[in-house]
C-alpha positions as CSV (number, residue, x, y, z in Angstrom):
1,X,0.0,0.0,0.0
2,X,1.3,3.2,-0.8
3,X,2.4,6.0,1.9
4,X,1.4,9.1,-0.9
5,X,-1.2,11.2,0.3
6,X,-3.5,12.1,-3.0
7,X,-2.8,15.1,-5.0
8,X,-5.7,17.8,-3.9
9,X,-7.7,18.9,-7.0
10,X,-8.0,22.0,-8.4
11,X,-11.5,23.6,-8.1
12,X,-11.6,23.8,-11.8
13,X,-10.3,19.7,-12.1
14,X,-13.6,19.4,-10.6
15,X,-16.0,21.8,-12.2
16,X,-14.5,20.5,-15.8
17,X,-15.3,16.8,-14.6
18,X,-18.9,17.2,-12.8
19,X,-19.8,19.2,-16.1
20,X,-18.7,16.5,-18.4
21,X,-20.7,13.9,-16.1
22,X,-24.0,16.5,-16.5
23,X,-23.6,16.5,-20.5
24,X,-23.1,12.5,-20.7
25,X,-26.2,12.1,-18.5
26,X,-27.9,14.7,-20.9
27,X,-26.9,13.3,-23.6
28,X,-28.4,9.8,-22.3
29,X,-31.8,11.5,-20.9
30,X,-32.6,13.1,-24.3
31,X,-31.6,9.8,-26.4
32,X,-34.0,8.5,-24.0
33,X,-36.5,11.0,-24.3
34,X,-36.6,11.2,-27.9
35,X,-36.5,6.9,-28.1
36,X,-40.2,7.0,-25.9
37,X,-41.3,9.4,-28.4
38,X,-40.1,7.8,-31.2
39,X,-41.8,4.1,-30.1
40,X,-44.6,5.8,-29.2
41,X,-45.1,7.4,-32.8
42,X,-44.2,3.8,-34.3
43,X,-41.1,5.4,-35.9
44,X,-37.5,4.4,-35.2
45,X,-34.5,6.8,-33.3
46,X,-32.1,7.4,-34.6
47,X,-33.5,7.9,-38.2
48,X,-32.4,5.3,-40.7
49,X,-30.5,7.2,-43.5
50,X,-31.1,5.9,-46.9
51,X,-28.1,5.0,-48.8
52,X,-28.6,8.1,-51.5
53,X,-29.2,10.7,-48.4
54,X,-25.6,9.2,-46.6
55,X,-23.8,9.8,-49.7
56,X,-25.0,13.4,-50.9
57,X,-24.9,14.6,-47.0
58,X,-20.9,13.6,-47.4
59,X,-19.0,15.8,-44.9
60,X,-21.2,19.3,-45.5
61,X,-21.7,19.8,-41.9
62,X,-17.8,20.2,-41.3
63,X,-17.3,22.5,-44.7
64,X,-20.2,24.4,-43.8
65,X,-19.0,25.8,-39.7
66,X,-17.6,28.8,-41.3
67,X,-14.6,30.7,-40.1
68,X,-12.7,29.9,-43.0
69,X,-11.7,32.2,-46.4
């Protein structure tokens, strides 16, 4: 067994890791959220992309953020 005491943790260590636990358990509750609503409207979440959709979305979203010439 070791003889270290454990490093104290900044404030902001913490803040940054409780925040990241809140937008994972987010992230979950809405998937959830959206998945009751989804069964019941008889549909299926996430929406299944048909194969022409997947290939004309390509990567848009990451040429389209802007901040570039």
């Amino acid at each position: 067994m070791s003889d270290q005491v454990p490093r104290s943790r900044s404030l902001r260590d913490i803040e940054l890791e409780v925040e990241a636990e809140g937008r994972e358990w987010t992230k979950r509750r809405l998937e959830e959220r959206l998945q009751e609503e989804a069964e019941r409207d008889g549909k299926v979440f996430p929406p299944q992309r048909t194969k022409s959709q997947a290939s004309s979305d390509g990567m848009d979203g990451i040429n389209n953020r802007g901040g570039g010439p």
